[in-house]
C-alpha positions in Angstrom: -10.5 23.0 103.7 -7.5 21.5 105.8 -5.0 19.1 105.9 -3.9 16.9 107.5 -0.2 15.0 107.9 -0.2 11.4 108.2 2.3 9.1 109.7 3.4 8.4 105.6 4.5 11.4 105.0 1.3 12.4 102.9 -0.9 15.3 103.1 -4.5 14.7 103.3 -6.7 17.6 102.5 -10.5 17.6 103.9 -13.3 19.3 105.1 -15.5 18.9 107.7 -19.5 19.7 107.3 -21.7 21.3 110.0 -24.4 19.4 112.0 -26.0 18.2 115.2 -22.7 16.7 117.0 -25.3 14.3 118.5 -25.9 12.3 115.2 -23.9 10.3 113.3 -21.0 11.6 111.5 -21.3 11.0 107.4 -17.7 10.3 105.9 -17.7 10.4 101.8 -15.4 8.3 100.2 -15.1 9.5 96.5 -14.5 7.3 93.4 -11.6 6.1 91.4 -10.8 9.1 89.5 -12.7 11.7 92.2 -11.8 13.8 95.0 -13.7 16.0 97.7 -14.2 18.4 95.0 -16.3 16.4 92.8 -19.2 15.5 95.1 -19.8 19.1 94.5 -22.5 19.8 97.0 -24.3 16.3 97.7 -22.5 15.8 101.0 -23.5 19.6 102.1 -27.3 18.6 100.9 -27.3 15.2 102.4 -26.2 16.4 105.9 -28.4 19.4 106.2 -31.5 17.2 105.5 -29.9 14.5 107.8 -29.0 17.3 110.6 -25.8 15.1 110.6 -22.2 16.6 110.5 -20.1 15.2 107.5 -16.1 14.7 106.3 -15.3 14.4 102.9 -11.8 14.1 102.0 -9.1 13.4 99.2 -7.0 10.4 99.6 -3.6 10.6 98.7 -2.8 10.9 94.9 -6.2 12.8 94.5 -7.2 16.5 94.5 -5.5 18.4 96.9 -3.3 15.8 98.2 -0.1 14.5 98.3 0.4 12.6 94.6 1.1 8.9 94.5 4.6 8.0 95.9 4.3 4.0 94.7 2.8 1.9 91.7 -0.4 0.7 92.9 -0.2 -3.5 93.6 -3.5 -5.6 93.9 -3.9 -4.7 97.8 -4.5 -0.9 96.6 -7.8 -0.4 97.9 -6.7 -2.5 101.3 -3.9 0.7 102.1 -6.4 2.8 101.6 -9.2 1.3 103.6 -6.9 -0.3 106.5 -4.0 2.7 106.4 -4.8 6.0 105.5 -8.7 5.5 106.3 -8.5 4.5 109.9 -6.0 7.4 110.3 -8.0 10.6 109.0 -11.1 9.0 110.8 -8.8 9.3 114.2 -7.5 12.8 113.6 -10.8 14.1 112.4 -13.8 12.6 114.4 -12.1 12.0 117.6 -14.1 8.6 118.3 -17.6 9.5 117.4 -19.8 7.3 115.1 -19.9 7.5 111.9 -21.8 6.0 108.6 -19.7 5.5 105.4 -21.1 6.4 102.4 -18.3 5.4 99.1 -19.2 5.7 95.2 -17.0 3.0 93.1 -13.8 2.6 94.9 -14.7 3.9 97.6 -17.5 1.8 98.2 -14.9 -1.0 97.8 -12.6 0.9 100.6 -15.9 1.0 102.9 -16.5 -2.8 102.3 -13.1 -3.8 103.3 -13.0 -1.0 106.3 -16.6 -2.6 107.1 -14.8 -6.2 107.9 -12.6 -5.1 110.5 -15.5 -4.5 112.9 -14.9 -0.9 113.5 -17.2 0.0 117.2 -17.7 3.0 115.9 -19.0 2.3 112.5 -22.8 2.1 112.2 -23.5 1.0 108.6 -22.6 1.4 105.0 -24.1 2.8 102.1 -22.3 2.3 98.9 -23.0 3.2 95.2 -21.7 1.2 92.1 -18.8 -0.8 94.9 -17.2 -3.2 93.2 -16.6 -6.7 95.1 -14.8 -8.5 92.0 -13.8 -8.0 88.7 -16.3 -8.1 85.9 -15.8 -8.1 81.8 -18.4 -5.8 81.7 -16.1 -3.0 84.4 -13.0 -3.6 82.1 -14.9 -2.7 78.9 -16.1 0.3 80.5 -12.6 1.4 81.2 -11.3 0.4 78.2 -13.7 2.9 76.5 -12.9 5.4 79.4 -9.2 5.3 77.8 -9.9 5.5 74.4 -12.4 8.7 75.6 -9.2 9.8 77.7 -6.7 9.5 74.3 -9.3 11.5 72.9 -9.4 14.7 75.0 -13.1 13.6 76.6 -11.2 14.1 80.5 -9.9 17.1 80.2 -11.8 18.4 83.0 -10.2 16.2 85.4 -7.5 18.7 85.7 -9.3 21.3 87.1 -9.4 18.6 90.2 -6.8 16.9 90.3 -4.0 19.3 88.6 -0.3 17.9 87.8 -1.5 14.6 89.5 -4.2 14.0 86.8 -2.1 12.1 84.1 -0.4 10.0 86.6 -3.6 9.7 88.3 -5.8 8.4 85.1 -2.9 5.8 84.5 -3.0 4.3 87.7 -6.6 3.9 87.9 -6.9 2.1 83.8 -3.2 0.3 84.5 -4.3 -0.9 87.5 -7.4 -2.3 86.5 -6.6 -3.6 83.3 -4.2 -5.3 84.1 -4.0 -9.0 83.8 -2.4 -9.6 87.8 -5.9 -8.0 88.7 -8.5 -10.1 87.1 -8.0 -12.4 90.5 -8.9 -8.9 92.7 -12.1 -10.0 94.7 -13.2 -8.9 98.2 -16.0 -11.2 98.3 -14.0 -13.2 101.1 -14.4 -10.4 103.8 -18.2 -9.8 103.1 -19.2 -12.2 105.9 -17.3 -10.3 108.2 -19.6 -7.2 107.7 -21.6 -7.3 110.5 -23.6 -3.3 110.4 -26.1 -2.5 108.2 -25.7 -1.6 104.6 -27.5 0.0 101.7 -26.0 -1.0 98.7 -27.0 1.1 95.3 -26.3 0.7 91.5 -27.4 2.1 88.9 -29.6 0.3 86.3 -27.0 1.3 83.5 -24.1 1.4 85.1 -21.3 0.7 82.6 -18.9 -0.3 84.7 -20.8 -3.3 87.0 -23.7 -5.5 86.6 -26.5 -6.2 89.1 -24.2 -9.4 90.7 -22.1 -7.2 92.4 -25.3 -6.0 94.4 -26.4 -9.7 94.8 -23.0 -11.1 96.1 -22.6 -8.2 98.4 -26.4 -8.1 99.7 -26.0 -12.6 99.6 -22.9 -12.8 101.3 -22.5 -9.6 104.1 -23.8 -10.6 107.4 -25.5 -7.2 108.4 -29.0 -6.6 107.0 -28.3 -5.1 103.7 -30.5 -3.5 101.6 -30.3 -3.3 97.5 -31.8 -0.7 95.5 -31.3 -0.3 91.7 -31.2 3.1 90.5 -33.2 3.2 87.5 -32.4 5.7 84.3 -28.8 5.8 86.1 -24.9 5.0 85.0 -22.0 4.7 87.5 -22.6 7.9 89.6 -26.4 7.6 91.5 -26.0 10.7 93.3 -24.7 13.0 90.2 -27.8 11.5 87.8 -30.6 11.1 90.3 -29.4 13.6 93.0 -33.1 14.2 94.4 -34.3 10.7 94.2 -30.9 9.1 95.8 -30.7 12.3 98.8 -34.1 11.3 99.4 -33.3 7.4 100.3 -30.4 7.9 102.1 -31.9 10.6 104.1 -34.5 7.9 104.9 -32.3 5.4 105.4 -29.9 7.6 107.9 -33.0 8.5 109.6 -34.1 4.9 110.4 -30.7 4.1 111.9 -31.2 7.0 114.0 
């Protein structure tokens, strides 16, 4: 693990994964209460059977990093994917290509990234991404509140430490709050012009099938759905063979 400093001020932890420097860099973007840590060892998995080198990192009020130093507003997941993204991406892969692969938020942050035409970016692959806000995503973190009330999150701590109280209550806050209901990305999707492979779960609690649809409808790369079935929120944590086996097929097909 390393860090780096960013022009902000932050500390960005991360850690870079062994593979042919030839092929495409993988860079995991974690979800909305995740971190480097809690891919566990999907990236390591994905890039041996890819022979690609990979980056996983925490972003800034996660893990290992630097905790949160504002409120969140409704551009949130635009800092992350137009600031602090574009940044580690410079200090850490040096201008080779690369393939972003984000669960939940950071599917969101790849979508947004993905719009500003990056030369270096070669396609997407997101898992349960989020383009608007559903009924169904704020009754799923209703009940992840009530759970968190509960005790049920405990384990968060182990990743996230200090920061995970602070953390948990940005992410529900945010969310749940009424100035969000108008949060929608849909706009940019047009803009996306690389290939993407866009995955849900059949059961995931916090999204329905339409935010595949308007992201696969709407981007202007070929995009490709699949519906993970027997699946929540987190494809590659529930169906870790089947999901390393498709996008090990699918990186191997852009190569």
């Amino acid at each position: 693990m390393s860090t780096l400093h960013l022009k902000s001020g932050q500390e960005i932890y991360y850690r870079l994964i062994s593979g042919d420097e030839n092929n495409l860099y993988l860079v995991f973007l974690h979800e909305g209460l995740g971190c480097t840590a809690m891919w566990k060892d999907f990236p390591d998995q994905l890039c041996r059977m890819t022979n690609c080198p990979g980056l996983v990192y925490d972003r800034s009020g996660y893990g290992k990093s630097s905790p949160l130093q504002h409120s969140r507003t409704i551009h949130y997941l635009h800092d992350y994917a137009l600031g602090e993204l574009p940044e580690v991406l410079e200090k850490t892969l040096l201008g080779k290509a690369f393939v972003l692969i984000g669960h939940s938020d950071g599917g969101s942050i790849s979508l947004i990234f993905g719009a500003e035409k990056s030369p270096h970016l070669k396609a997407i692959i997101t898992e349960a991404a989020h383009v608007f806000v559903e009924p169904e995503t704020l009754r799923g973190i209703e009940s992840a509140v009530e759970a968190y009330e509960e005790g049920h999150f405990r384990g968060l701590f182990k990743y996230h430490g200090e920061k995970t109280g602070g953390l948990f209550q940005a992410w529900a806050t945010t969310w749940l709050s009424e100035w969000f209901k108008s949060w929608n990305i849909e706009y940019l999707l047009p803009s996306i012009e690389c290939p993407l492979l866009i995955l849900q779960g059949s059961g995931d609690q916090y999204g329905t099938e339409r935010q595949v649809e308007s992201i696969v409808a709407k981007s202007s790369g070929i995009a490709v759905p699949v519906f993970v079935e027997n699946c929540g929120h987190a494809p590659h944590q529930e169906q870790s063979e089947r999901v390393l086996q498709i996008l090990a097929d699918y990186i191997g097909q852009l190569r």
